[in-house]
N, C-alpha and C positions, 0 to 999 in steps of 0.2 A: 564690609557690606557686599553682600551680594548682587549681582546686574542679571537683567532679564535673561538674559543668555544664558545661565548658569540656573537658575529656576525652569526653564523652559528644557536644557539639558537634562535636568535631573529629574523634571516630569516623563518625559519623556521614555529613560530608560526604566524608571519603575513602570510604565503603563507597558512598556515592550517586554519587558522581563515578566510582566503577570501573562502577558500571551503568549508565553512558552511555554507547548507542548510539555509536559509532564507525566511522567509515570506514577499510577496512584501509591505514596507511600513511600514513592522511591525506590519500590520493589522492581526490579526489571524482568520478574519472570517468576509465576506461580504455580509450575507444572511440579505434579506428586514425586515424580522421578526427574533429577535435573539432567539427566544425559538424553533424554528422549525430547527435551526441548524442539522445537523444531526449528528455531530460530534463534538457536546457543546461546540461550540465555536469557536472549530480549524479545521474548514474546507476548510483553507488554508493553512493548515502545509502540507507540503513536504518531500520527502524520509522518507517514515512511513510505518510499516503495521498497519495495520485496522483489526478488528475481525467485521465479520457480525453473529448478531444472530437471525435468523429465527425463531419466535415463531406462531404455528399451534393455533386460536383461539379458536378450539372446542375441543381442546382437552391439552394445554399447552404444549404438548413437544415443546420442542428447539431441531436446527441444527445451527450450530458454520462453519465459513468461517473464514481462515485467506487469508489476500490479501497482496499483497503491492502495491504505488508506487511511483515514482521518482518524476512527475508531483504533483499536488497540489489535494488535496483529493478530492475536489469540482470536480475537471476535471473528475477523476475518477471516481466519484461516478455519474457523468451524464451520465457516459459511461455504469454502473451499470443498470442504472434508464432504460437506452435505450434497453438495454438486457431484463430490465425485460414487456418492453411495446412491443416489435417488435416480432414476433413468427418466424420471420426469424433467428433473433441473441439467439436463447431458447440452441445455444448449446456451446454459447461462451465461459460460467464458469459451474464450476461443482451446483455454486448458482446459475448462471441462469434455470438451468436445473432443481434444485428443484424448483425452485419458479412456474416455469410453467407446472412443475406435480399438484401442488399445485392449482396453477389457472385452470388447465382440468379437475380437480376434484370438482372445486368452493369450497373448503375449503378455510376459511379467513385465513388471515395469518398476522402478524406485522414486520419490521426489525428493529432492533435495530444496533447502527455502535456504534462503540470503538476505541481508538488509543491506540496499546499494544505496539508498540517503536517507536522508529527511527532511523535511520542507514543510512549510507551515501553510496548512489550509487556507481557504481564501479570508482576505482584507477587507472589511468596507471601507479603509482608510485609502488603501492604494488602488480597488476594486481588482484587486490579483490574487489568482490561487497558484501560489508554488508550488503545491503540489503538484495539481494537474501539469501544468507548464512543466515540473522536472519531468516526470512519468511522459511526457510528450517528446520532452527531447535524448530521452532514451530508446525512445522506439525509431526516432529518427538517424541521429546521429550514433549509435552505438548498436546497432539492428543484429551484431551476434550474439546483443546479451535479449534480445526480443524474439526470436525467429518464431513464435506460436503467433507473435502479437497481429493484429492486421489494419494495414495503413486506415483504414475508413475510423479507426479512435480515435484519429488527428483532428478527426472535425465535430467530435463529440462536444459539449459544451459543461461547463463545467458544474458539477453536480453540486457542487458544497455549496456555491451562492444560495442557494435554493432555501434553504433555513434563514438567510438573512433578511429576505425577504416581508414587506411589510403583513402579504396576504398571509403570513403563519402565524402573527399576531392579533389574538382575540381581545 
């Protein structure tokens, strides 16, 4: 016979196991050409940061971007790609902003993408977003792999709650 313990165990991990970020279909990446990935492979992984790194062609330096987000990296990173083609959106990320210094100057440039974790959006159980909070302490404590990033996102507040919210329910 079973004891509460063991029912409340086993509740538990099936309700934490359905709140596991998922790739749809179990496909981790649906690009035409798989070498041109941006995110070798997993450019359908979700609740992730991402490091971008900006390499200057004529001269090698690198600039480092950490991002996150909750949606699937692919989404993301078209929202990226739009920032960096539109001169309206040049002030959307602190990346955007470099890239089209970069491009006013016509200095070539390359970006290279990474996925440094993953972390599960925020909780109404625990009221925490891992994500935010990882993405925070990469800019803090790890600030080679941030150098575009800028301290004033430490005080940002955390976006995802915003959907759990009861005023989103009609």
């Amino acid at each position: 016979m079973t004891n509460v313990k063991q029912i409340i165990t086993s509740h538990n991990r099936s309700i934490l196991r359905k709140a596991e970020p998922k790739e749809p279909d179990g496909k981790t990446c649906n690009c035409k050409v798989k070498l041109d990935c941006p995110l070798q492979g997993n450019c359908l992984a979700s609740s992730i940061i991402y490091q971008a790194t900006v390499t200057r062609l004529d001269n090698s330096h690198h600039e480092t971007y950490i991002g996150l987000t909750a949606n699937s990296f692919k989404t993301r990173f078209n929202c990226h790609k739009s920032d960096f083609n539109n001169s309206d959106k040049r002030h959307s990320t602190t990346l955007s902003e470099y890239i089209w210094k970069l491009k006013d100057k016509k200095i070539p440039y390359s970006t290279e993408w990474k996925l440094i974790s993953r972390a599960k959006a925020y909780s109404t159980t625990n009221k925490l977003c891992r994500l935010c909070l990882e993405e925070k302490y990469f800019i803090i404590f790890k600030p080679h792999l941030s150098s575009l990033n800028k301290r004033n996102e430490l005080i940002n507040t955390c976006r995802h709650r915003k959907k759990h919210l009861l005023i989103n329910y009609n």
